[in-house]
Structure formats: structure tokens, C-alpha cells
C-alpha positions in Angstrom: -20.6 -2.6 -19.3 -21.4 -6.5 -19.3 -22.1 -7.8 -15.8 -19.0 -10.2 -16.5 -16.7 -7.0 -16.9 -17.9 -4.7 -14.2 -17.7 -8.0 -11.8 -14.3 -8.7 -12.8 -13.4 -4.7 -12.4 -14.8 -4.7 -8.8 -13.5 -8.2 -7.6 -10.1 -7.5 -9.1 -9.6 -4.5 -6.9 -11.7 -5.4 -3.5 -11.0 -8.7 -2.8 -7.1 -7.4 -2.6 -5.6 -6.5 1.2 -4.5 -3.3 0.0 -5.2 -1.0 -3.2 -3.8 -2.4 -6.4 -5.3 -3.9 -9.3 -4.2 -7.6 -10.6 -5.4 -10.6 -11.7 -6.1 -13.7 -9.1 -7.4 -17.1 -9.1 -10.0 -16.7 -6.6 -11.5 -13.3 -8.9 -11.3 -15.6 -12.4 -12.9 -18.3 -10.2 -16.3 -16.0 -9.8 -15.9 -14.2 -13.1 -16.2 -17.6 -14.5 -19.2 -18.6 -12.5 -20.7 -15.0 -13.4 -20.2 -16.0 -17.1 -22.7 -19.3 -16.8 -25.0 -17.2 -14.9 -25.2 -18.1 -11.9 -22.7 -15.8 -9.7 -24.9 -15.5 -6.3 -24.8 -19.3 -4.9 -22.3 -20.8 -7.1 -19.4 -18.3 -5.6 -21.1 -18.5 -2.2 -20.5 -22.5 -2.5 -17.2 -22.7 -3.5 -15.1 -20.1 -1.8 -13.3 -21.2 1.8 -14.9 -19.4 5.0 -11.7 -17.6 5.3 -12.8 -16.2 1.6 -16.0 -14.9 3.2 -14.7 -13.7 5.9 -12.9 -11.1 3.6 -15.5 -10.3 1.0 -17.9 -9.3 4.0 -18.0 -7.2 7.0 -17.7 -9.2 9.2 -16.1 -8.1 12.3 -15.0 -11.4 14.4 -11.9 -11.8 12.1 -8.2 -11.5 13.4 -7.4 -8.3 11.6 -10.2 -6.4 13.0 -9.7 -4.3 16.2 -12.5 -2.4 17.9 -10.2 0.0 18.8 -6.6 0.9 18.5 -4.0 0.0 20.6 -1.0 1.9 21.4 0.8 0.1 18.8 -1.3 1.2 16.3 -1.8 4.0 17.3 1.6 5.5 17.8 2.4 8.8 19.5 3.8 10.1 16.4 0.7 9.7 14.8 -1.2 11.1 17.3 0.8 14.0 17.6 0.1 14.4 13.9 -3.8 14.5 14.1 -3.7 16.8 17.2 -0.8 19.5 15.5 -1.4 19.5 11.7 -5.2 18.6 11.9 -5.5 20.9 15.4 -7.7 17.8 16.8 -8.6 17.9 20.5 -6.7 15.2 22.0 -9.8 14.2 23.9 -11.3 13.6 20.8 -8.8 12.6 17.9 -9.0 8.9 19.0 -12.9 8.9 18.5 -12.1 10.7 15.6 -9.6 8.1 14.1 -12.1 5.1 14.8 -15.1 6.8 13.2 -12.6 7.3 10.2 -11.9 3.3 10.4 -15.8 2.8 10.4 -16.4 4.6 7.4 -13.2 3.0 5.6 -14.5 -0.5 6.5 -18.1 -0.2 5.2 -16.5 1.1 2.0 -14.5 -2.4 2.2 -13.1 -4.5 4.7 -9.4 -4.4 4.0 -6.8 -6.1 6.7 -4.9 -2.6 6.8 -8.1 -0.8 7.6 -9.5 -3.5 10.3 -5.6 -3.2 11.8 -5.4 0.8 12.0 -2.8 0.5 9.2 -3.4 3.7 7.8 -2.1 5.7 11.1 1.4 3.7 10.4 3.8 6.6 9.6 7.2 4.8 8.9 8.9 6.7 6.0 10.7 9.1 9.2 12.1 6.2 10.5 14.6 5.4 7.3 18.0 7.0 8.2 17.8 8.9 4.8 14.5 11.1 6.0 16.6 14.4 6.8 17.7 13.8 2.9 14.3 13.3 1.7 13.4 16.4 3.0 16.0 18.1 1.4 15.5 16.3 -1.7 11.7 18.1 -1.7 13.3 21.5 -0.7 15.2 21.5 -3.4 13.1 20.6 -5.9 13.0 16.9 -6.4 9.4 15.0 -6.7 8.7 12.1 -4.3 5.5 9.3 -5.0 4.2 8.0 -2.2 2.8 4.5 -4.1 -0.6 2.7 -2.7 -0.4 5.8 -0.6 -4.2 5.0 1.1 -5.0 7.9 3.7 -2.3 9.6 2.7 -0.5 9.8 6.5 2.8 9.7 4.8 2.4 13.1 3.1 1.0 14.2 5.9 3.6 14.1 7.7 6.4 14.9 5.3 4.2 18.5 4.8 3.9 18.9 8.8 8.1 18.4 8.8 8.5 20.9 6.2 8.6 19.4 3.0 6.7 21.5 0.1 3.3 19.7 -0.7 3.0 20.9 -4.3 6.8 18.3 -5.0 4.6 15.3 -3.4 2.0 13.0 -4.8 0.5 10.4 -3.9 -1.2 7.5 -5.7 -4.1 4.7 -5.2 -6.5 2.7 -6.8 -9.4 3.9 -4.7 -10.4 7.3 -5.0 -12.6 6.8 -1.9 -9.6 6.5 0.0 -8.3 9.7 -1.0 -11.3 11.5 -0.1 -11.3 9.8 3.4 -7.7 11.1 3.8 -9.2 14.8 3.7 -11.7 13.6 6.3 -9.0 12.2 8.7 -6.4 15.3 8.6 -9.3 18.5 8.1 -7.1 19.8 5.4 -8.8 19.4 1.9 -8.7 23.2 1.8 -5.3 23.6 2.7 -3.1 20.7 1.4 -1.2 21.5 -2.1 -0.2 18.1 -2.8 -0.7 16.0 -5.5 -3.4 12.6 -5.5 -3.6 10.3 -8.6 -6.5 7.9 -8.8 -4.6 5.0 -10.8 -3.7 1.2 -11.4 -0.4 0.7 -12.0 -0.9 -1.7 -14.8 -3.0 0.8 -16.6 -1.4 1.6 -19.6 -3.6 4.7 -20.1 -3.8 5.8 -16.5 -2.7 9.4 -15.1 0.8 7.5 -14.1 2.1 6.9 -17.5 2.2 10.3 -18.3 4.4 10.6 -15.2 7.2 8.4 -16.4 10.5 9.2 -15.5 9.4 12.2 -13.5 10.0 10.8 -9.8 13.5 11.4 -7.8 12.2 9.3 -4.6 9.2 6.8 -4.6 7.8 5.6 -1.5 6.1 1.6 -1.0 5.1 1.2 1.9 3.0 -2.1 2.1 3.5 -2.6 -1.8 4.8 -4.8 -3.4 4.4 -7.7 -1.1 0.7 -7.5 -2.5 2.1 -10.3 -5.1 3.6 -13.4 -5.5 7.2 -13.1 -7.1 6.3 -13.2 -10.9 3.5 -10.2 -10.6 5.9 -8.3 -7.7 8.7 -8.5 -10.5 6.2 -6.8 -13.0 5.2 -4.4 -10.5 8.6 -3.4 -10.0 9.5 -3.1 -13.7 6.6 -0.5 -14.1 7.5 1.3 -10.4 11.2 1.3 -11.6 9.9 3.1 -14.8 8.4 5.9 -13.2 12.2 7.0 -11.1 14.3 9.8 -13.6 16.8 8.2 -15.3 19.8 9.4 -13.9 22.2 8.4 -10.6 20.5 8.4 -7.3 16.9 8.1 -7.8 15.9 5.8 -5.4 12.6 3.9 -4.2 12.4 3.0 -0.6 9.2 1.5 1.5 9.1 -1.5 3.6 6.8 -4.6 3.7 6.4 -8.4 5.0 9.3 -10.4 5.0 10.9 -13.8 6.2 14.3 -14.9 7.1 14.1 -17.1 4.5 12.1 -16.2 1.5 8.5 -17.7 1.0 5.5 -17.5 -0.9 2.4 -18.4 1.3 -0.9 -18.8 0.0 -2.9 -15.3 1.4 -6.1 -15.0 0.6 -6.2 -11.0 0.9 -4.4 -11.0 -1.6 -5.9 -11.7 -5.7 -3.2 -14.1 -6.6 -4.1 -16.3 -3.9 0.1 -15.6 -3.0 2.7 -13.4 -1.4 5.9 -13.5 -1.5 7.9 -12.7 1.3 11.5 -11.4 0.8 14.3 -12.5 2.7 16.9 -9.9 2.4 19.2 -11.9 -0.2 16.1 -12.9 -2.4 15.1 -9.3 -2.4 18.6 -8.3 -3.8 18.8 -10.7 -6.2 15.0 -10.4 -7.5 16.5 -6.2 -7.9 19.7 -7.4 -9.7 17.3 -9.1 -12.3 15.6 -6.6 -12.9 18.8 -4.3 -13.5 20.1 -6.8 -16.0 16.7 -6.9 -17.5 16.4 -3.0 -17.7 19.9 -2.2 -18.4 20.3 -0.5 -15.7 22.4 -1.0 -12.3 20.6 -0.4 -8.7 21.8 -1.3 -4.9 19.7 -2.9 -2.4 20.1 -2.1 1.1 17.6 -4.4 2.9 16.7 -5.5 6.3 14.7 -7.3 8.6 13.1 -6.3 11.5 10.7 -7.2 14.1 7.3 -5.3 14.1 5.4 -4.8 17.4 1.6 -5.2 15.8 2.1 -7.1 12.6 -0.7 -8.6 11.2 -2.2 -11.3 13.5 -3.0 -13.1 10.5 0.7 -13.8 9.0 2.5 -17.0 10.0 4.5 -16.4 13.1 8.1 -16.1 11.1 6.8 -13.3 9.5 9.2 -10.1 9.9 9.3 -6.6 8.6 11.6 -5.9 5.4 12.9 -2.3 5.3 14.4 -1.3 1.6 16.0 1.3 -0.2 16.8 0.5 -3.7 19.2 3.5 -4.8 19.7 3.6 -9.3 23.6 3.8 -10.3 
């Protein structure tokens, strides 16, 4: 592989604040300086300090925590480590920050630097009892840009039937640092995908139409608004065809919609989804696809959101249900 391509490859997903593969300014900006050959001091050079800040390690940045607090580290999901992964509770904090450590050498991602990956938020949606069910009785769920994999944790430690859930991410490393967090690679039946969603040939495209119930947790909002209406298209794609199949998942959002710049982000952009904005962007879609969903949206505050998001910055909590 040319040193161009691989560079593009790597920069394309790292430089990102959560898994997903896409195209961005500041990645074509040192793919470009890669091609005249001079990569190392050229990129250096021209990238801000907040750009540095995310391609290294370094620590003394505002989404990096030593340790977790109790808002990111939730008794829920501390009940989880200690019950499903039979973790000493004397030691499952240690445990969770030596996790963190390893995640963070592998690449300093916001989410990981925040304790993101303890968030366990798909039991708070009033339509969990009928998830569960759902996965009783037979229906699939995907649990998209699933990282650690705490959310099919704990759908598994509620009762829900591993071998009906997968999970998805670009990095594989992630998966294999899920098994290290919860002690269970021996024991957990469910299903992991190593894939990029805009991957025509990747493992997801042979799972088309095959998913009752996708989870996005921290998603979508890794775009601005043209990519996050791709995104969707291909997500949509990947729900069975028929009444009821639903995606559901929560993210950053605004009162009023916005599209920042965010440098975590490849794009250079997210876009934030007020609750009408998020409606109509679906009702696009629908008349795009053919097809008719409902949006029920809203916003909330979030005790711990990232430090590093403009103070009107609120939690959107979806569920987009297909007609």
C-alpha cells in the first residue's frame, strides 16, 4: 500500500472522536502534504494546537479525566462490572481506569479521555421493557459504533439472548478491549462486526435488511448534516423492511440546530439537531427512500457532557419508528 493510501486509511479513522470512517478537510489536508513528500513538518506546521492536542496523547486537554467521577461512572454501570463481570468492588474502579489507559494509548479519543464507554443509556428509553421482548422473541438488534460494547452488556445481564445482538465498530481493538473490561470473551454469544459503514464490501452489507431495532448511541452526530444524511440513508438500509422497525440512540444536540466547527470530528463539523431539524432531516429521508418513519425526539440536559462542547449544547434522545 502507497504511503499516501495507508496515511489516508489511518488519518481517516483516528483523527475522528468516535469510530467511523469519513472523509474531512483536516485528513485531505495531510494526505496532500504526504503526496509532495514532506508529511512530518509540513502537517506539524499547519495544523491548530487544538489539532495536536487530538492527534497525540497528551493528557492536559479538557476531555481527559484522571479518574472517573460519579457521573461517569454511574452506579448502574458499576453494578454491571461488579454482577456480570463478578469484579471486586474494591477493585473494579482500578480496573475501569487501567481499561481507559490501554484505550488511550491505542488513541486518544474524547469518549475514551471522558469515561464514555461506561455510559449505559439504551435502559433509559421508555421502550427498553419492549426491546427486551423484541430479543426474546426473536427480533435482531445492532448496537452501531458500539465501542466497548457496555450496551450489550447489559441488555445480556437483563435477559436479553446474546446470540439476537451484534454490535458493530470500525476498530477491532476496541472490541477486543471490550472482552478485557467485562471478563467474558469465553462466555458472551453475541455477535461483533469489525466494519465502516460506507464500505460497500464490508461484513454489514451482507446484513441489509436484517435488523428489527438498531441502536446509535453517540452516532450520527459524528457529521455535519450532508454526511449525517448519508449515514442515515445506509443505517436506514440495514432496519427490515416492514412496520415497526425502529432505530433509536441519542447524541449532541441544541435548541436550535447548529453546525460548529469540531475538530474531533474529520469533517472539521457537527451538526447538532434541534428536535424539529431532526424530524424534518428524517422526513427527507422518507420521501427520498419511499418510505414513511416517525420521529420522537427530545432534548435533555446531561450531567457530564463533554467539557469541550459550547455551553448550549444538550442531549438529543430519538427513536425513529418505520411505518
Amino acid at each position: 500500500m502507497a504511503l499516501a493510501h495507508l496515511m489516508e486509511h489511518k488519518l481517516l479513522s483516528d483523527v475522528t472522536g468516535f469510530s467511523a470512517l469519513r472523509t474531512g478537510a483536516l485528513a485531505e489536508r495531510l494526505v496532500t502534504q504526504d503526496r509532495s513528500a514532506k508529511l512530518g513538518e509540513h502537517w506539524k506546521a499547519d495544523i491548530s494546537v487544538c489539532d495536536r492536542q487530538v492527534l497525540t496523547r497528551d493528557k492536559k486537554v479538557a476531555w481527559y479525566t484522571e479518574r472517573p467521577d460519579e457521573a461517569q461512572f454511574t452506579p448502574a454501570a458499576r453494578k454491571l462490572l461488579e454482577q456480570y463481570s463478578n469484579i471486586p468492588a474494591d477493585k473494579v474502579e482500578d480496573h475501569v481506569v487501567n481499561i481507559r489507559n490501554e484505550a488511550w494509548d491505542i488513541f486518544p479519543y474524547p469518549c475514551i479521555g471522558q469515561f464514555r464507554f461506561l455510559d449505559l443509556t439504551l435502559r433509559e428509553f421508555d421502550i427498553y421493557p419492549d426491546v427486551l421482548k423484541r430479543l426474546h422473541d426473536g427480533q435482531r438488534l445492532l448496537d452501531m459504533g458500539c465501542c466497548f460494547g457496555q450496551e450489550i452488556r447489559q441488555l445480556v445481564q437483563d435477559g436479553a439472548p446474546a446470540e439476537n445482538i451484534y454490535g458493530c465498530d470500525l476498530r477491532e481493538e476496541y472490541i477486543a478491549l471490550g472482552y478485557k473490561l467485562f471478563r467474558d470473551k469465553d462466555k458472551l454469544k453475541a455477535n461483533f462486526i469489525t466494519a465502516n459503514i460506507f464500505d460497500v464490501t464490508s461484513p454489514l452489507t451482507e446484513l441489509s435488511g436484517r435488523f428489527d431495532m438498531i441502536f446509535a448511541g453517540s452516532f450520527f452526530h459524528l457529521w455535519g448534516y450532508e454526511q449525517q444524511v448519508k449515514v442515515s440513508k445506509l443505517v436506514a438500509a440495514l432496519l427490515r423492511p416492514q412496520k415497526g422497525s425502529i432505530i433509536l440512540g441519542r447524541q449532541v444536540g441544541s435548541y436550535s440546530a447548529v453546525e460548529p466547527g469540531h475538530v474531533t470530528n474529520a469533517d472539521g463539523k457537527m451538526f447538532q439537531h434541534s428536535v424539529e431539524s431532526l424530524k424534518k432531516m428524517w422526513k427527507d429521508i422518507g420521501d427520498d427512500l419511499g418510505i414513511s418513519f416517525t420521529v420522537d425526539a427530545k432534548l435533555a440536559e446531561s450531567e457530564g457532557l463533554l467539557k469541550f462542547l459550547p455551553s448550549n449544547a444538550r442531549r438529543i434522545w430519538f427513536t425513529i419508528r418505520r411505518e
